[in-house]
Backbone as CSV, one residue per row, in Angstrom:
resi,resn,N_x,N_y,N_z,CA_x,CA_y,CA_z,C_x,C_y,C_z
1,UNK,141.136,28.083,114.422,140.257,28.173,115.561,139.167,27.104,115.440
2,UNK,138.870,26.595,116.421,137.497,25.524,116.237,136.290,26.377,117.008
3,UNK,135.650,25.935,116.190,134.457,26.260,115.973,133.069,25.151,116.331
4,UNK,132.241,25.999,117.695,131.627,24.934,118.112,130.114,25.720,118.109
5,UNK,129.062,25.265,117.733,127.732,25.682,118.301,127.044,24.597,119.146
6,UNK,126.465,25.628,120.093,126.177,25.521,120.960,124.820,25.061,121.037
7,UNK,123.881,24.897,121.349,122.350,24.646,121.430,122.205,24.934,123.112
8,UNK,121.158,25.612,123.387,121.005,25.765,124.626,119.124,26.208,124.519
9,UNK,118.593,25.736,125.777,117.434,26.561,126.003,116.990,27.446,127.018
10,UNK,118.114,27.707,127.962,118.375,28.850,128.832,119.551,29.489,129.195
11,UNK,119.768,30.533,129.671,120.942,31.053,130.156,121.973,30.236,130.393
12,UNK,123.190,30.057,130.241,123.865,29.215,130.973,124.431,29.805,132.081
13,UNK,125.027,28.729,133.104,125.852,29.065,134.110,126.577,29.386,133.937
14,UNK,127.609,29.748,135.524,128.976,29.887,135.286,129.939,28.455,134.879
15,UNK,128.972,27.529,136.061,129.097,26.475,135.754,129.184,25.593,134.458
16,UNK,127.971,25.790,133.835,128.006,25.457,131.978,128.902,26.199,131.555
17,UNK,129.605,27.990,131.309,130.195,28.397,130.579,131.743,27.597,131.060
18,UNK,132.016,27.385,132.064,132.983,26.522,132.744,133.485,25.273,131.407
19,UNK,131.958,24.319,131.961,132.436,22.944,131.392,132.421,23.413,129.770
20,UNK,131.782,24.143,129.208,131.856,23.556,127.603,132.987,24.581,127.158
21,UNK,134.034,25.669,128.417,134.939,26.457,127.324,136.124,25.897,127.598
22,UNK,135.861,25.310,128.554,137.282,23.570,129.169,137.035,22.552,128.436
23,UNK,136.384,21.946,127.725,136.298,20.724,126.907,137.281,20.585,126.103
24,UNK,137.820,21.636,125.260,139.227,21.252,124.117,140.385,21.863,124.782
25,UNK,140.643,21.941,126.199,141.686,22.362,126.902,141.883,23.948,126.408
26,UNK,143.094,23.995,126.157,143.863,25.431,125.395,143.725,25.751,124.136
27,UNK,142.879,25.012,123.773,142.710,24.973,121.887,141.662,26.304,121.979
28,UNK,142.195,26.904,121.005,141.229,28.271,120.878,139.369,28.017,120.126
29,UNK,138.425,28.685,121.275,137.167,28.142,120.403,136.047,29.292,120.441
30,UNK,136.195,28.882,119.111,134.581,30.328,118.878,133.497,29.703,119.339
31,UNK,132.309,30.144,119.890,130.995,29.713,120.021,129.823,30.609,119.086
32,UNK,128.827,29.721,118.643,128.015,29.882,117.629,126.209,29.224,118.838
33,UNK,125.719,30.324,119.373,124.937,29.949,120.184,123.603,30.066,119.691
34,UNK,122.739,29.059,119.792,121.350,28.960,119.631,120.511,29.039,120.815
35,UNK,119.881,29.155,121.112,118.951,29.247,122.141,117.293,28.954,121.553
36,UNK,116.935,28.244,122.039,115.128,28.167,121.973,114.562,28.360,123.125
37,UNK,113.971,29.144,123.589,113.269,29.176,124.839,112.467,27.770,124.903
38,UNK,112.625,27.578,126.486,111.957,26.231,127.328,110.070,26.502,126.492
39,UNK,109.995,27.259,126.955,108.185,27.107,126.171,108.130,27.070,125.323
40,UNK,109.284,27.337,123.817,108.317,26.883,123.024,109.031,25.866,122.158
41,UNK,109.610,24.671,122.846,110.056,23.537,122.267,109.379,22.377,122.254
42,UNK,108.345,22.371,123.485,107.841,20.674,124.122,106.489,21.358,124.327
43,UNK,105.845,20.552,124.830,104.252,20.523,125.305,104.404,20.625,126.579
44,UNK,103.626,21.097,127.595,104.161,21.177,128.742,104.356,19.713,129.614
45,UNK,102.750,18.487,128.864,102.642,17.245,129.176,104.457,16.459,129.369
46,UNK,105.190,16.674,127.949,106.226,16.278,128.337,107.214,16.956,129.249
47,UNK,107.006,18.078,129.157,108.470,18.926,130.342,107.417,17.978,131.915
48,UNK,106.050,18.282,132.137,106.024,17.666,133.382,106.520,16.048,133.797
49,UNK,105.951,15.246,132.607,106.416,14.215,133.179,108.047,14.140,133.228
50,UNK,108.735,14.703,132.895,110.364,14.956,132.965,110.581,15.339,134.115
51,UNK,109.827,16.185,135.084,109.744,16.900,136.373,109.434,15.802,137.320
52,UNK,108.589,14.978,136.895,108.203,14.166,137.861,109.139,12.863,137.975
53,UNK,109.617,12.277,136.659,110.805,11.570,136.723,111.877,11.873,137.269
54,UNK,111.790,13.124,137.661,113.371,13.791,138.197,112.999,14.161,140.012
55,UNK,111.725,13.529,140.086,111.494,13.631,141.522,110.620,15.122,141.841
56,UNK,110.699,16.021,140.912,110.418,17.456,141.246,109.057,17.670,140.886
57,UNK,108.034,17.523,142.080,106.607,17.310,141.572,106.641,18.775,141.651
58,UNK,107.135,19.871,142.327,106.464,21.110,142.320,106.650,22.071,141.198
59,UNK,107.884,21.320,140.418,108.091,21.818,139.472,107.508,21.364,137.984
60,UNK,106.740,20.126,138.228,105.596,19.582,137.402,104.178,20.649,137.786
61,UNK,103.717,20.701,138.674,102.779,21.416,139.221,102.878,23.254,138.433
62,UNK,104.459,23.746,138.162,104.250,24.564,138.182,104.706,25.239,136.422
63,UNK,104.479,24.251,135.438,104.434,24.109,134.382,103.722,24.491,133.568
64,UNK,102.960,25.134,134.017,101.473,26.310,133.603,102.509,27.534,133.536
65,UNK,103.442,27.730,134.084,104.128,28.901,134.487,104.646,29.115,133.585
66,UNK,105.851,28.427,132.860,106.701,28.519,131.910,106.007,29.464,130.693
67,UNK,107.229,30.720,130.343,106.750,31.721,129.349,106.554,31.189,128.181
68,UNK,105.724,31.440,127.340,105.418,30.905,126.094,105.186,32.319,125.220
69,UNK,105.142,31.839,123.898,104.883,32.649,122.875,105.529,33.823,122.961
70,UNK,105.276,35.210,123.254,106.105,36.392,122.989,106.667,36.652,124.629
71,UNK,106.135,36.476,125.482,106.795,36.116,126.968,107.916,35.547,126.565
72,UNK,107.929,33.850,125.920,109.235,32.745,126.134,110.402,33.782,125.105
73,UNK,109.970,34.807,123.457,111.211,34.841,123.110,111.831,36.189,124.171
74,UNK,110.971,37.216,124.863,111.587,37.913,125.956,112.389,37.492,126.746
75,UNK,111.911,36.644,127.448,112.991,35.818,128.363,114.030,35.112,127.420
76,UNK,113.680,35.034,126.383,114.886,33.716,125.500,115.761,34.920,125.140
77,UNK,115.705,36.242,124.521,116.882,37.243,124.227,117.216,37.180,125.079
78,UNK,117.171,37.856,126.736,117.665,37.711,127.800,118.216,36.890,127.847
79,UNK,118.113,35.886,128.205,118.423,34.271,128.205,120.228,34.496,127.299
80,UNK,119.732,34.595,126.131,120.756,34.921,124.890,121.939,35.693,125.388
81,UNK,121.659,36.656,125.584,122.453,38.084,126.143,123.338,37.700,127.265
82,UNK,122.673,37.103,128.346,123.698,36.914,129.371,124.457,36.017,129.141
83,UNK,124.281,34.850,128.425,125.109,33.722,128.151,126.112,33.977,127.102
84,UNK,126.224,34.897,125.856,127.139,35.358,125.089,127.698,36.187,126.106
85,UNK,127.306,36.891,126.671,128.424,37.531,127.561,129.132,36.893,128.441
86,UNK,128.872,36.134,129.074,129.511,34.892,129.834,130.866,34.580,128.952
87,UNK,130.078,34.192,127.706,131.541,33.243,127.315,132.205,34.183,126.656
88,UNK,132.178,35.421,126.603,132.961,35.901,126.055,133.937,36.791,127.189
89,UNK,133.448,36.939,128.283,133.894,37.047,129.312,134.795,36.238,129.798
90,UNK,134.764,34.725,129.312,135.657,33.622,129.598,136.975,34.071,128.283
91,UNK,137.271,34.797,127.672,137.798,35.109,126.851,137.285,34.316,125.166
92,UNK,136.104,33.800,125.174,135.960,33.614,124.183,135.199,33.717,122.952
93,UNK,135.420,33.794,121.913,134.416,34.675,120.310,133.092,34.021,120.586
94,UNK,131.988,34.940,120.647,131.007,34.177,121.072,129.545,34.973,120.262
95,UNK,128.879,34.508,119.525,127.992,35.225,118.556,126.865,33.992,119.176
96,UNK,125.609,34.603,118.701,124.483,33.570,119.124,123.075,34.230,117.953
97,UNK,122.249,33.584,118.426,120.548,33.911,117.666,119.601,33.303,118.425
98,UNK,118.004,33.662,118.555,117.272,32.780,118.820,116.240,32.233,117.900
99,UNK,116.289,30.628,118.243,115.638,30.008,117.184,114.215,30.686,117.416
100,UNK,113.209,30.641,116.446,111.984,30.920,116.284,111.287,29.682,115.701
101,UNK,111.880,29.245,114.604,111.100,27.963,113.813,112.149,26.796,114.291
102,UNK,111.717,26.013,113.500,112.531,24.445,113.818,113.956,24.622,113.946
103,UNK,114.312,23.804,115.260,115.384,24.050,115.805,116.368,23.576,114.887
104,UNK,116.188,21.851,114.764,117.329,21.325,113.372,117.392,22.552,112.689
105,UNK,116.587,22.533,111.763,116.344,23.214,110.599,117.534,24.074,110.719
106,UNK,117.483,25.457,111.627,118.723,26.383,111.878,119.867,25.578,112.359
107,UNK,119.900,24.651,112.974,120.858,24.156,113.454,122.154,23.359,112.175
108,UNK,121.346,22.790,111.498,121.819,22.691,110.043,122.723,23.618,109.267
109,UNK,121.831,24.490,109.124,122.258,25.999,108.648,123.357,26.506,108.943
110,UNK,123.480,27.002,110.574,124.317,27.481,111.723,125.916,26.869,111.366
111,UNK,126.055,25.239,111.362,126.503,24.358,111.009,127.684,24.746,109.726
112,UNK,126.995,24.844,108.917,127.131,24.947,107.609,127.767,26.298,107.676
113,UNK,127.255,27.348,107.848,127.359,28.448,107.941,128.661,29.161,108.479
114,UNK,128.865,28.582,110.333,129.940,28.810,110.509,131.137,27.874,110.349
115,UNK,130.961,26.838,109.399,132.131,25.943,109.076,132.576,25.090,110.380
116,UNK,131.638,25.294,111.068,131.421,24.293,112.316,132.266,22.860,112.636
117,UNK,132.924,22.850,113.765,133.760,21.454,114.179,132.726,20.543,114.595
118,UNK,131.599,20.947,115.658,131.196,20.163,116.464,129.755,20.748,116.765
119,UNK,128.873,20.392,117.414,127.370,21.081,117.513,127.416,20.214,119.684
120,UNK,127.718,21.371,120.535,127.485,20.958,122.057,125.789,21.077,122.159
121,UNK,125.229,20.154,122.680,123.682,20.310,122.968,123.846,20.339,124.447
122,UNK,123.041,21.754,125.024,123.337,21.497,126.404,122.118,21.966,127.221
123,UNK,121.195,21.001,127.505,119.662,21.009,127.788,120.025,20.289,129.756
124,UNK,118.906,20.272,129.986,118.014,19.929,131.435,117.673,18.626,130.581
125,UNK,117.691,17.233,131.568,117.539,15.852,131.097,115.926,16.272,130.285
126,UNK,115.497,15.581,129.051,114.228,15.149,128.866,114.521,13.859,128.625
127,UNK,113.684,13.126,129.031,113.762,11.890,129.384,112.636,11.585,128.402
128,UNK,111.383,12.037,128.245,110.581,11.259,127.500,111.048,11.151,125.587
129,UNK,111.548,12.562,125.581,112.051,12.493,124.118,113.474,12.175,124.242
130,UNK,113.995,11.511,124.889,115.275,11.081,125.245,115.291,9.374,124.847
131,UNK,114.134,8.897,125.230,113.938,7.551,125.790,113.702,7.359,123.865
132,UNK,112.716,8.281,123.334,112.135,8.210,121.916,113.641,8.765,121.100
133,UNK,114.246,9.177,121.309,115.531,9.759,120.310,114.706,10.673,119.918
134,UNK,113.979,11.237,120.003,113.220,12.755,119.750,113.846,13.708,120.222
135,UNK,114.926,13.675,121.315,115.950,15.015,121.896,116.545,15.685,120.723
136,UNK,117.243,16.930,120.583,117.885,17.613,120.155,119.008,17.049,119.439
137,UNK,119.888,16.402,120.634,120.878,15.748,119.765,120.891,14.498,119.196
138,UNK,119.854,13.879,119.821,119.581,12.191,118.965,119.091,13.025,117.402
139,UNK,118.287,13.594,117.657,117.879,13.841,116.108,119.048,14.780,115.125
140,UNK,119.897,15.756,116.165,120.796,16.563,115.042,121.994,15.401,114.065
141,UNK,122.221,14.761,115.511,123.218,13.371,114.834,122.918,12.964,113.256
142,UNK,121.867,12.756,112.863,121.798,12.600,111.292,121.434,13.593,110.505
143,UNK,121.737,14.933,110.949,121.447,16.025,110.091,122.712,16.827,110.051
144,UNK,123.248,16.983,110.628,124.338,18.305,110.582,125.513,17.780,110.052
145,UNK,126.111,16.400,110.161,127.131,16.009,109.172,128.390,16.838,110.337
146,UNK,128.601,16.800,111.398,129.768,16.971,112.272,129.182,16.266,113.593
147,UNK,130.133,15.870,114.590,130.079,15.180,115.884,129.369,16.040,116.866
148,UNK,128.113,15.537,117.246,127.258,16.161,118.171,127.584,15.487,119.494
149,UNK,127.805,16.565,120.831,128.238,15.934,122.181,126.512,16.146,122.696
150,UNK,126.320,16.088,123.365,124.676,16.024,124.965,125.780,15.914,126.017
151,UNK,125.739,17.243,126.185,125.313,17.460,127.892,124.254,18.189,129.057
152,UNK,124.356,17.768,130.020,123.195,18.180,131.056,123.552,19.712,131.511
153,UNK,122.839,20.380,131.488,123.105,21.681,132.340,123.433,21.422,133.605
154,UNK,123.757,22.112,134.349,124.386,22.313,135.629,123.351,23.170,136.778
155,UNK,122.341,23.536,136.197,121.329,23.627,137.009,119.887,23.706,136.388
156,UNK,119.289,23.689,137.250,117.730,23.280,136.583,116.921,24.336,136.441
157,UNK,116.328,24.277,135.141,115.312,26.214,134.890,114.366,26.905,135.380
């Protein structure tokens, strides 16, 4: 069976559970899901200017909003919950956690742990830590020692 973790910082779609349980065709695949809630990864300075690069001033404007601290991991179990059920609903083995401390850090671990093929990063564009290789997967690329994919979510949080 291959074995993929996932990185995510919200629920996924039907759409996301779609594209990442179609990626190895018919090949059978467990998922190993992380989740960090949107608040407490970035500063809000960078999620806005990401909003505003993406054209979406109201959603820069409304960046005060985003749950943080014991709010963001409420919404992030949630978050968790519906998306393991998703893919396991797609027929597939699907276990998850939410990060609390440094994302690498577990992501490493996770890696290691479940004897991992591949690490899918599947975020909303950031562009400013994108532009810096500060994203998720620019930085897991020299830590986890397996092939990290980036893709975009399929809708916006």
């Amino acid at each position: 069976m291959f074995t993929s973790v996932l990185m995510i910082e919200k629920a996924l779609t039907s759409a996301d559970v779609e594209f990442v349980t179609t990626l190895h065709g018919d090949e059978e695949v467990a998922f190993q899901v992380l989740l960090q809630p949107r608040g407490e990864q970035a500063d809000r300075l960078l999620r806005a200017i990401d909003d505003v690069a993406l054209g979406e001033l109201d959603e820069a404007v409304r960046e005060a909003e985003t749950p943080e601290g014991e709010d963001a991991r409420t919404t992030g179990e949630r978050a968790l919950e519906v998306s393991l059920q998703a893919l396991r609903a797609a027929g597939h083995e699907a276990d998850g956690r939410l990060i609390e401390t440094h994302p690498l850090d577990v992501l490493r671990t996770m890696v290691q742990e479940a004897g991992a093929d591949e690490v899918i990063v599947l975020t909303d564009p950031h562009y400013v830590e994108e532009f810096f290789h500060r994203d998720w997967a620019s930085r897991a690329r020299h830590k986890v020692g397996v092939p990290v994919l980036k893709l975009f979510s399929h809708s916006k949080a």
